[in-house]
VOGU-3710 file (C-alpha; in Angstrom, 3 decimals, decimal comma):
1> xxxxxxxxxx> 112,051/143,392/-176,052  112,661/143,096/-179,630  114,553/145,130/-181,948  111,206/146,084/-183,985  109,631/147,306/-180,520  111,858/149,828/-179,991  112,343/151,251/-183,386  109,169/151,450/-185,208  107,963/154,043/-182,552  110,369/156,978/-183,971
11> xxxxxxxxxx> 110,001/155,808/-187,634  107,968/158,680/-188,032  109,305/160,901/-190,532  112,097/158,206/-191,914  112,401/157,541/-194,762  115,693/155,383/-195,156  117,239/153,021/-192,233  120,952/152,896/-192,630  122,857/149,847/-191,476  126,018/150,645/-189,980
21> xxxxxxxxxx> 126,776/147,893/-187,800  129,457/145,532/-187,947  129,481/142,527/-190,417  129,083/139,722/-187,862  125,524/140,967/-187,767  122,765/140,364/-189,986  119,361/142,557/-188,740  117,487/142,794/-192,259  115,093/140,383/-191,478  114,847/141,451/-187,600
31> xxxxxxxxxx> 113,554/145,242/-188,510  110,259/144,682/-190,510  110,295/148,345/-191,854  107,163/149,229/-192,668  106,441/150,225/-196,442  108,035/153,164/-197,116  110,719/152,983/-195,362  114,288/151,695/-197,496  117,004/149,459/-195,732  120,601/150,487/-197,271
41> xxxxxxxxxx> 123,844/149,220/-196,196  126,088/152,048/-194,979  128,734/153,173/-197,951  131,102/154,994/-195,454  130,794/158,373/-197,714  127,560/160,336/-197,701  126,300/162,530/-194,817  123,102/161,266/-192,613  120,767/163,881/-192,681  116,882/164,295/-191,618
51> xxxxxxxxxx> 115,304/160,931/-192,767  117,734/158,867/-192,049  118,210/156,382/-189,390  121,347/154,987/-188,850  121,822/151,387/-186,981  125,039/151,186/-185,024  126,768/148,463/-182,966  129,040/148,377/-180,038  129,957/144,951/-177,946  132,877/143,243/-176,968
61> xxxxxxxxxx> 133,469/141,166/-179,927  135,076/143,248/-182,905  134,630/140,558/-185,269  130,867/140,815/-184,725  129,862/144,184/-183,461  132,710/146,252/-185,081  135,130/148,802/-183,687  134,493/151,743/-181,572  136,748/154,158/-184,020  134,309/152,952/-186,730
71> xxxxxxxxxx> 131,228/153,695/-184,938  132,423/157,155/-184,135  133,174/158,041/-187,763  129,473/157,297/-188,566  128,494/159,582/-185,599  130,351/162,429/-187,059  128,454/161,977/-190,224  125,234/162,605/-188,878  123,601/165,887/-189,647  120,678/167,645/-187,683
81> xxxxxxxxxx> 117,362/165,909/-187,970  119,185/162,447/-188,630  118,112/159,421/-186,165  120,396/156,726/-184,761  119,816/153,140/-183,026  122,604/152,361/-180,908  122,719/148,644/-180,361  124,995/147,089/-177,345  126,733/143,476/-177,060  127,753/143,819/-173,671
91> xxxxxxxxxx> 126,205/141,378/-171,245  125,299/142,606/-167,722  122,941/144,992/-166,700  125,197/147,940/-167,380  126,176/148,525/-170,812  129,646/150,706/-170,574  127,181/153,732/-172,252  129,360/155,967/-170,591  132,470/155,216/-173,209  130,231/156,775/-176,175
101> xxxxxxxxxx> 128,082/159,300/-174,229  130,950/161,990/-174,270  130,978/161,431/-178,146  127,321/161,531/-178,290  127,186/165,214/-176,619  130,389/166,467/-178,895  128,192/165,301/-181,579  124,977/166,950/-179,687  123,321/163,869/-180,110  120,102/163,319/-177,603
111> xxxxxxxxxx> 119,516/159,397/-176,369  115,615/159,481/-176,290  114,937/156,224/-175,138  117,070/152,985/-174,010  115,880/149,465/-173,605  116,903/146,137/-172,903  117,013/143,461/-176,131  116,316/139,683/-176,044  119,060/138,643/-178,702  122,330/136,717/-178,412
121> xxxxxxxxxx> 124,239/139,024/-180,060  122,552/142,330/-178,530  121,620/142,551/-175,283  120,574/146,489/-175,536  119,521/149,162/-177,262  118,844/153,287/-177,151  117,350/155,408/-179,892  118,759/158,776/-180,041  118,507/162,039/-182,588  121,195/164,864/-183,758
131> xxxxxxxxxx> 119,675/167,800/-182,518  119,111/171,221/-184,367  118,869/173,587/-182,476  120,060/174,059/-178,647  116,905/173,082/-176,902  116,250/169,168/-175,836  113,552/167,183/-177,348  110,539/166,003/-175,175  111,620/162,509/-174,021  109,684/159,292/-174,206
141> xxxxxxxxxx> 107,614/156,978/-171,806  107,653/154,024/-171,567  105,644/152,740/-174,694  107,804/154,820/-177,046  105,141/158,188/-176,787  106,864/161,679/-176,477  105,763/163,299/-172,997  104,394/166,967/-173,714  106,291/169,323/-172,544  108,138/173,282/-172,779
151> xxxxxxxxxx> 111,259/173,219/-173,391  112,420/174,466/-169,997  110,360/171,363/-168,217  112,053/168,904/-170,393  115,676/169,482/-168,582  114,267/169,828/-164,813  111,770/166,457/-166,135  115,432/164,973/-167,064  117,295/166,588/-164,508  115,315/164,531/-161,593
161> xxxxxxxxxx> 114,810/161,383/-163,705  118,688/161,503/-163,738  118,823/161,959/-159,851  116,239/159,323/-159,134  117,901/157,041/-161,601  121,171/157,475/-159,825  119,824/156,148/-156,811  118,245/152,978/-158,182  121,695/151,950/-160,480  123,725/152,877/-157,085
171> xxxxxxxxxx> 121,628/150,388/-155,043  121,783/148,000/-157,869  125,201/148,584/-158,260  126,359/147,863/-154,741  124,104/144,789/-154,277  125,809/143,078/-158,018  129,290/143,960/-156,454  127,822/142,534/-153,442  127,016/139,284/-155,138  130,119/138,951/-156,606
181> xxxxxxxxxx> 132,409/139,560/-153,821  130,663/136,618/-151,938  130,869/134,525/-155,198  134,419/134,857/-155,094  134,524/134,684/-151,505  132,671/131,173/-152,469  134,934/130,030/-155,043  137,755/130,588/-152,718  136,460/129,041/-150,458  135,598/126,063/-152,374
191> xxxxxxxxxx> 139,218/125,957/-153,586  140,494/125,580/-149,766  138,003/123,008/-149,386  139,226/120,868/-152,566  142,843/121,520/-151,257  142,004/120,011/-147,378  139,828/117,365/-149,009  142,932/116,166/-151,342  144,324/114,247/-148,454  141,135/112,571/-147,407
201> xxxxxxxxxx> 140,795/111,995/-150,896  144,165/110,289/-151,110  144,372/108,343/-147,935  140,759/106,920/-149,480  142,339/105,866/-151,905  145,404/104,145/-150,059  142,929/101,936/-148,402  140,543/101,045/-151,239  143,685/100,091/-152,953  144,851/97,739/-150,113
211> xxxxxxxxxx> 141,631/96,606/-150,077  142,034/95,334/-153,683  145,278/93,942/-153,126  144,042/91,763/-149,836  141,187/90,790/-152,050  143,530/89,681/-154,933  145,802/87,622/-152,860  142,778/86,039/-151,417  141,439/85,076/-154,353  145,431/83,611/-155,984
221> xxxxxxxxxx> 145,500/81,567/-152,489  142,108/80,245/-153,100  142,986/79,476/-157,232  145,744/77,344/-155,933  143,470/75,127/-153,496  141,419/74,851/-155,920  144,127/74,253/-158,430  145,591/71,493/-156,074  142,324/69,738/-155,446  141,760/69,529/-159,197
231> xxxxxxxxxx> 145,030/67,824/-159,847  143,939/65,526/-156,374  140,995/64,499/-158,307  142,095/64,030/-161,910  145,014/61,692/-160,326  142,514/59,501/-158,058  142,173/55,898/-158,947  138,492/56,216/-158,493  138,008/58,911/-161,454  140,535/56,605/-163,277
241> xxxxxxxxxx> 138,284/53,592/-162,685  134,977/55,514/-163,183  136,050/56,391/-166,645  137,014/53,028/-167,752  133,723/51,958/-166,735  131,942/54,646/-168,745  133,955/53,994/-171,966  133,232/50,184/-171,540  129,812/51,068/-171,210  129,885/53,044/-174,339
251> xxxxxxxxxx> 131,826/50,465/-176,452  131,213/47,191/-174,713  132,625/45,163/-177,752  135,913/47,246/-178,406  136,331/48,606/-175,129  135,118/45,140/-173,019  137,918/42,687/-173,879  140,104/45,090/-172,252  138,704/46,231/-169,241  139,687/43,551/-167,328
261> xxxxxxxxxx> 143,176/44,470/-168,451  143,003/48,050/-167,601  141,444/47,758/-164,205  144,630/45,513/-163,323  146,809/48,180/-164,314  145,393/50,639/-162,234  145,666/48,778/-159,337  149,186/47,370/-159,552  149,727/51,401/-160,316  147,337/52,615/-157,580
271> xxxxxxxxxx> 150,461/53,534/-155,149  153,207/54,702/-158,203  152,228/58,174/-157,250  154,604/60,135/-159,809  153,405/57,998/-162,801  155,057/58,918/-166,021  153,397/62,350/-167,362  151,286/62,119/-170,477  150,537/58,926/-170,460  146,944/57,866/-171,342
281> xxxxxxxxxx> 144,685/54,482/-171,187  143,069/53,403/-173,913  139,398/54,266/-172,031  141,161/57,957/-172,504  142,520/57,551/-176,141  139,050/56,506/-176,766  137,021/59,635/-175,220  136,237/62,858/-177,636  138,473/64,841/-177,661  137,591/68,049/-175,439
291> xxxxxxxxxx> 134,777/66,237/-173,539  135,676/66,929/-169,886  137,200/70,164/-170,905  134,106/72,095/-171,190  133,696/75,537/-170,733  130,579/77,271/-168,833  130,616/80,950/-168,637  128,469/83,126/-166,447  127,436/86,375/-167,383  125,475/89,841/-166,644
301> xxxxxxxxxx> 124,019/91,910/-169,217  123,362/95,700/-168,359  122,944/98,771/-170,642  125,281/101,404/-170,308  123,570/104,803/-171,433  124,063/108,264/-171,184  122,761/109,992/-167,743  119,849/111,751/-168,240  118,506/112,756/-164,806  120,054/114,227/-162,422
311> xxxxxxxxxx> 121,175/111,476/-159,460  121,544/112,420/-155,822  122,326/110,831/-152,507  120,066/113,075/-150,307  119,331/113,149/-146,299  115,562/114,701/-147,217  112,594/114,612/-145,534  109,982/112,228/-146,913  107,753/114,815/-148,186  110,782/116,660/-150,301
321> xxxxxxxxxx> 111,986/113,185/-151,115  108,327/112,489/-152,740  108,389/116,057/-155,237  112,070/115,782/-155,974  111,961/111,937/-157,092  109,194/113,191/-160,044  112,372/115,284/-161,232  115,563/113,290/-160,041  116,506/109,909/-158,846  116,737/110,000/-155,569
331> xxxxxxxxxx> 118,593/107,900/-152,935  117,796/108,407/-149,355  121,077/106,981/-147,034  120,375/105,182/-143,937  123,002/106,069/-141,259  124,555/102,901/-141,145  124,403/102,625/-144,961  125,703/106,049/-146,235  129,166/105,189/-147,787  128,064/101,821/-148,905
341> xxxxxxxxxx> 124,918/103,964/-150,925  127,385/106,240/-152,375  129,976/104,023/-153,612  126,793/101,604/-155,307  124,813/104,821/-156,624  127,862/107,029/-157,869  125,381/110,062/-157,590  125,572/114,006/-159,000  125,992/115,266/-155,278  125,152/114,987/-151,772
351> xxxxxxxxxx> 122,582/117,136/-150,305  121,331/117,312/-146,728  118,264/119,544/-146,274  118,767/120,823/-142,925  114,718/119,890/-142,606  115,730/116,536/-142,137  118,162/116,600/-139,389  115,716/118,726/-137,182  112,589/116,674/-137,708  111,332/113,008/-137,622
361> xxxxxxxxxx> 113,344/110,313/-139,583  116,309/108,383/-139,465  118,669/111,409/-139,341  116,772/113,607/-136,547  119,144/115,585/-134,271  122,148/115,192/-136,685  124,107/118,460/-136,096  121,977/119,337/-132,570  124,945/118,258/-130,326  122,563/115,871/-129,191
371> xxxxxxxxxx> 123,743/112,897/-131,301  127,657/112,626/-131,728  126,964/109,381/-133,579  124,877/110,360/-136,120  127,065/113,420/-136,720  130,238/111,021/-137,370  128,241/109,045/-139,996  127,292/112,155/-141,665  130,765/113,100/-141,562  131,593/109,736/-142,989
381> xxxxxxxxxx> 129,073/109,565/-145,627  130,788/113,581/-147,006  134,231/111,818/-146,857  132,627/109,114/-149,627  131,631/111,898/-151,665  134,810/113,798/-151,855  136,912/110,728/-152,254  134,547/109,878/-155,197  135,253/113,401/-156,830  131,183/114,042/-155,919
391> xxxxxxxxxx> 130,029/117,421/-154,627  128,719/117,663/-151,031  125,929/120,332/-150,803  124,178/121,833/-147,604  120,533/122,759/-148,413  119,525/125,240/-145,728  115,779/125,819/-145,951  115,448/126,203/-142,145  117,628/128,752/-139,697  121,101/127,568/-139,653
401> xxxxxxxxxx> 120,467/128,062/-135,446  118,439/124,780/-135,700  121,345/122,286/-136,633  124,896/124,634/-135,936  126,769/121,469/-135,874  126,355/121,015/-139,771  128,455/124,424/-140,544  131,233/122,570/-138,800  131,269/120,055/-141,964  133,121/121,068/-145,160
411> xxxxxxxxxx> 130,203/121,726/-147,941  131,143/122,361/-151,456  127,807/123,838/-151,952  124,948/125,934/-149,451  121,763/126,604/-151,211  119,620/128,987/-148,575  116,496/128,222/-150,532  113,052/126,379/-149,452  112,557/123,109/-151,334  109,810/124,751/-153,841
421> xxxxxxxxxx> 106,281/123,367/-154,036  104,833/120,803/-156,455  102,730/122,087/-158,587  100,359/119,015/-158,090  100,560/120,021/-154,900  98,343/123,092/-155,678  94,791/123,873/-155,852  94,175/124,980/-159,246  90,773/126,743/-158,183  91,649/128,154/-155,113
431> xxxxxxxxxx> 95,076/129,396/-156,022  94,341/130,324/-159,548  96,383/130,850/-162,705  98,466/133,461/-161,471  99,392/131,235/-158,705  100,245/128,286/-160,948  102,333/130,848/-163,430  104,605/132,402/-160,465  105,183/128,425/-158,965  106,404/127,720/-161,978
441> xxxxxxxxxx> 109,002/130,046/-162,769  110,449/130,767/-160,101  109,154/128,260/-156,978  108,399/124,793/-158,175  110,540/122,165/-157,287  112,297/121,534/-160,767  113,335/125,315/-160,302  115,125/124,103/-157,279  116,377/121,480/-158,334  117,828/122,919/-161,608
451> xxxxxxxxxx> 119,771/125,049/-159,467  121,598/122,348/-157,881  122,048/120,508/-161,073  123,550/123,969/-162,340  126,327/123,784/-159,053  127,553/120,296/-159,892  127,566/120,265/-163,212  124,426/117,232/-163,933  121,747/117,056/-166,207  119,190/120,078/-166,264
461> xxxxxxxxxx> 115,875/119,063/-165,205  114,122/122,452/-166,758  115,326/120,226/-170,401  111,685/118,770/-169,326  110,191/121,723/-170,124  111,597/122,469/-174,134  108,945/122,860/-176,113  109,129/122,709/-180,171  106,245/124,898/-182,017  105,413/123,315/-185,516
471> xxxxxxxxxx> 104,249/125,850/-187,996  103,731/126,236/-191,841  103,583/129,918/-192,746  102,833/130,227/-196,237  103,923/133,759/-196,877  106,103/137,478/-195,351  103,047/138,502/-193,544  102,685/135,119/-191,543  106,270/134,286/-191,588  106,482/138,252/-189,480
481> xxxxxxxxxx> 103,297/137,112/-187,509  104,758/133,587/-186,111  108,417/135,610/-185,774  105,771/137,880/-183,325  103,810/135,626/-181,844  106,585/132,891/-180,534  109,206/135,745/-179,423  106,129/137,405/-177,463  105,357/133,918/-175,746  106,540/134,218/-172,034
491> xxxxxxxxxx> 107,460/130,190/-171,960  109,454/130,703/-175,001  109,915/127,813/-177,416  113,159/126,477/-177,424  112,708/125,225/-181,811  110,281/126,128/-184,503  109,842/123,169/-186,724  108,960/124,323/-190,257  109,290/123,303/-193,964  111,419/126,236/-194,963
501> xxxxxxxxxx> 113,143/128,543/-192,943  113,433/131,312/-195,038  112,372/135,185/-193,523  112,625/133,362/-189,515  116,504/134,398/-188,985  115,107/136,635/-186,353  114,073/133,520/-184,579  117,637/132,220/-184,446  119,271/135,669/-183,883  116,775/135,666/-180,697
511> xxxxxxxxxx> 117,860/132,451/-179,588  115,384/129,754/-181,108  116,678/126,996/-182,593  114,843/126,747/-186,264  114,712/123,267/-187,594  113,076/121,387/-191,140  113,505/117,637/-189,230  111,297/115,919/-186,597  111,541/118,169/-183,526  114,093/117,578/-180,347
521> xxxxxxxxxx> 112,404/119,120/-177,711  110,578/117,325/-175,273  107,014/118,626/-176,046  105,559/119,661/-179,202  102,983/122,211/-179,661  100,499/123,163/-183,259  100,921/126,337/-184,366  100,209/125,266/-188,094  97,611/128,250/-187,852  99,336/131,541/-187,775
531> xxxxxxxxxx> 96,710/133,619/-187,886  94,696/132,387/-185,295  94,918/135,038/-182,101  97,253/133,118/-179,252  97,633/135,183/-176,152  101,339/135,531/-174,894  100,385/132,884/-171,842  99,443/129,820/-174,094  102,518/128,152/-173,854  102,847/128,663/-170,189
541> xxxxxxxxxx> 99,852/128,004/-169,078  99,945/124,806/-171,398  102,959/124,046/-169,353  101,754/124,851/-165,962  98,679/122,805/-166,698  101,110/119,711/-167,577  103,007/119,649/-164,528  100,071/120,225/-162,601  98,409/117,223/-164,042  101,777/114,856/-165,435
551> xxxxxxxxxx> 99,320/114,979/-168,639  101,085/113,204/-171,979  98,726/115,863/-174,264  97,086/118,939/-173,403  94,476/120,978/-175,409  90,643/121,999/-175,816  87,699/119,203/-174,558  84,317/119,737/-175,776  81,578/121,145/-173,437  84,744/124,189/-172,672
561> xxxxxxxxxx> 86,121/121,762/-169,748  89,018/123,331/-167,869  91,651/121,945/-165,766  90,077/118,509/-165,840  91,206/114,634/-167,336  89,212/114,303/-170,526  88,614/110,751/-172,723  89,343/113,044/-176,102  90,598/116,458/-177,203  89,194/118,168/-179,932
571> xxxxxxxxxx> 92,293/120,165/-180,755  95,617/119,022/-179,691  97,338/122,057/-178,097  100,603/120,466/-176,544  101,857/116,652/-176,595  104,567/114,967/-175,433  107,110/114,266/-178,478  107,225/110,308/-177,777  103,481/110,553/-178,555  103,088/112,912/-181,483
581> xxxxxxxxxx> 106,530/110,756/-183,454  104,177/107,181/-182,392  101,536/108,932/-184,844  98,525/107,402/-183,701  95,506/109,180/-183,972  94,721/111,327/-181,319  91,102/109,551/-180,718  93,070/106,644/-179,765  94,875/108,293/-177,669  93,330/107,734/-174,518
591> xxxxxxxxxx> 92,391/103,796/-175,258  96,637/103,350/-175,273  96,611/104,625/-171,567  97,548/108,155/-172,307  96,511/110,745/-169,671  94,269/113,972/-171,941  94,170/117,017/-170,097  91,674/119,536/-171,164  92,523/123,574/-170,338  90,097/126,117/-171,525
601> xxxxx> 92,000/129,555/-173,329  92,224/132,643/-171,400  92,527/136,280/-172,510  96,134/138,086/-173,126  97,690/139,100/-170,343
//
């Protein structure tokens, strides 16, 4: 939610906001007061009476959200009839409310209505009111509207709302401690495993270095055959003679008269094996300098860049192997192969997908008890990994019942997760939008497969998704509508490219990068219109509809086509960034071999 959400519903009746949070935060331009309604830094000295709405901070970073003994000096201030916006730093689902909520009854303070905030710095927030009389205000639903009610009603209404909200934190409660007890159980677990595998590890590394050390004293013995056969050669007669020849043959009338000469010499000499050293015949003192002396070097070239993608060695079935490789590079081992692969590939991780060892393929029965052999390779190919420093990780998307020998190997990772589905995988008609939308947040394969890329630390396939919004607003009023219109977006951007950033801080303070250059983010979508009416899916669907399709640009076709390859857009909607930097016309687009994807807009959700 934003901040503006959640306080222009009890601006009614204020006339002055009141900023009283710390200095590390900067909300001006995040309020959008409507006229009529002043914005005043807090002076420390006069009272907060009715009219006044004070904004106050509390987090875990003093430096940016203030102290607590400040905060409670401003709440002693407040006089009936005055308003208050308490804003919270603290991540987590559970603010610690329960530090200030003593101080808010001394000060018979009401909360009204709380909130969670989509900020970096402010993760939460609850309006509340002094009271002025001893009887509790009606409280609010959920779109910020007071519930009638008599006094009397209000505290049994808030009585069982308490109760019932009691049991929902509790069951949250015990299910986050939950999840962090087995975390650490994890992590120490993990630990153990590093600490066993430091051995393996080491005696790995024993033999790869006597490896290298039989290989270098192989290769000195064969430099001094080679060595000795040179000096063999360069001492024969024969070369001796074959060079005189060749000189005569280059000079016959210098080099002629003594040939005959020479060749007598090297045969009265053709036994004196230890002739004097440095001696040379005048077919020798003749030659260039440097002309059997030559050098030939052989070379590779290769490009050493920055890892983009996130690299695995995977035992996968060839389905899973198919959707992951459109989001990784992947490397299916062979059993007889595994090591070999890993040393060559240097991946990210390891993964098995149980799948595999229980189906059809080179790894079936691996971890059954039924094939000892192919268990010992597997073994084998995790002892690579670890020696390599690489992560081994289990993915378990069938009952661990099928394969129980693979819980007998040390993992670094489990994921109990299915694979995800493809979106091109779906049917677009048949399982409609909302299908397409909950794939791709939370089942698609790249989901997956950013959450392994998350465990060992490699390249973040969901970076495929970024998407920059370009925009020009012109004045406040469209500057507050693009602020609106990209923070309601439920594929948020990750930039807004504009000319001048001026009245968008809220963008930034929310999280979105704001930019005057040539955008970063993978795709790049107009919004040089602000006014025009976008429903909070565009983005989303724009996105869905790219994966879906593996489109380069996406927008509106003529004749409303929907969901269907198109020779032309009419409007550009979304395009890949390689394509809108090229800046070729879009009606070229599709004579270059780019793939135009046309999706039809659909009402706010």
């Amino acid at each position: 939610m934003r901040l503006t959400d959640l306080l222009h519903p009890h601006l009614d009746g204020v006339t002055t906001v009141v900023d009283a949070t710390g200095r590390g935060l900067r909300l001006a331009s995040c309020l959008h007061l409507p006229d009529g309604v002043a914005h005043h830094h807090d002076d420390g000295r006069r009272a907060l009476g009715e009219g006044d709405l004070v904004l106050l901070s509390y987090g875990p970073d003093p430096a940016v959200h203030g102290t607590e003994d400040a905060l409670l000096a401003v709440l002693r201030r407040l006089r009936p009839g005055a308003r208050g916006l308490l804003l919270s730093g603290h991540p987590g689902p559970e603010p610690p409310w329960h530090r200030l909520l003593d101080d808010l009854v001394t000060q018979r303070c009401q909360l009204l209505r709380a909130a969670p905030l989509d900020y970096v710095h402010l993760r939460a927030g609850a309006v509340f009111t002094r009271l002025a009389a001893d009887e509790l205000l009606p409280p609010h639903d959920w779109f910020g509207r007071p519930v009638p009610t008599d006094g009397f009603a209000t505290t049994l209404r808030m009585a069982g709302e308490y109760v019932l909200a009691d049991l929902a934190a509790r069951t949250l409660r015990a299910r986050h401690q939950d999840l962090e007890r087995r975390a650490e159980e994890a992590e120490r677990a993990r630990d153990a495993g590093r600490e066993d595998g430091l051995a393996d590890r080491l005696s790995a590394a024993v033999r790869e270095k006597e490896q290298l050390a039989s290989a270098l004293r192989q290769a000195r013995d064969r430099v001094h055959v080679l060595q000795a056969r040179v000096a063999m050669l360069e001492g024969s007669t024969s070369l001796k003679v074959g060079r005189a020849l060749v000189s005569a043959a280059r000079s016959p009338r210098r080099e002629m008269p003594a040939l005959p000469r020479e060749l007598y010499g090297l045969w009265r000499t053709r036994s004196a094996r230890g002739a004097a050293p440095g001696t040379r015949t005048a077919a020798a003192r003749s030659a260039p300098a440097g002309a059997d002396d030559r050098l030939h070097l052989v070379h590779r070239a290769f490009a050493a860049t920055p890892r983009d993608r996130l690299v695995i060695t995977a035992v996968l079935t060839d389905e899973t192997a198919e959707d992951f490789a459109a989001d990784a590079v992947v490397n299916r081992p062979l059993p007889h192969d595994g090591p070999a692969l890993v040393r060559r590939t240097d991946p990210d991780a390891v993964v098995v997908q149980l799948s595999a060892c229980t189906g059809h393929g080179p790894w079936a029965l691996t971890g059954t008890g039924t094939a000892p052999d192919l268990d010992r390779r597997l073994a084998e190919l995790l002892t690579e990994a670890r020696a390599l420093g690489r992560r081994a990780v289990l993915w378990r998307d069938a009952p661990a019942s099928a394969a129980p020998g693979l819980a007998q190997l040390a993992w670094d990772a489990v994921l109990d997760a299915d694979t995800g589905v493809r979106l091109s995988r779906l049917d677009a008609d048949g399982d409609g939008r909302e299908r397409l939308r909950e794939a791709f947040q939370w089942d698609s394969t790249r989901v997956r497969l950013a959450e392994l890329a998350r465990l060992v630390g490699a390249p973040d396939p969901l970076a495929g998704r970024r998407v920059a919004v370009l925009a020009a607003p012109r004045d406040r009023r469209e500057a507050a509508l693009l602020v609106a219109q990209v923070l309601g977006q439920q594929h948020r951007p990750a930039e807004v490219v504009v000319p001048d950033p001026a009245g968008l801080e809220e963008l930034d303070a929310a999280g979105v990068a704001l930019r005057t250059g040539p955008p970063t983010a993978a795709w790049v979508a107009d919004w040089t219109g602000p006014a025009e009416d976008r429903p909070d899916t565009l983005l989303l669907d724009l996105m869905c509809a790219q994966e879906y399709s593996g489109a380069d640009a996406l927008g509106h076709a003529a004749g409303g086509a929907d969901y269907t390859f198109v020779p032309e857009l009419c409007r550009p909607l979304l395009v890949r960034r390689s394509l809108h930097l090229a800046g070729a016309p879009p009606e070229s687009w599709c004579g270059r071999g780019h793939r135009l994807f046309a999706v039809r807009g659909k009402e706010p959700s």
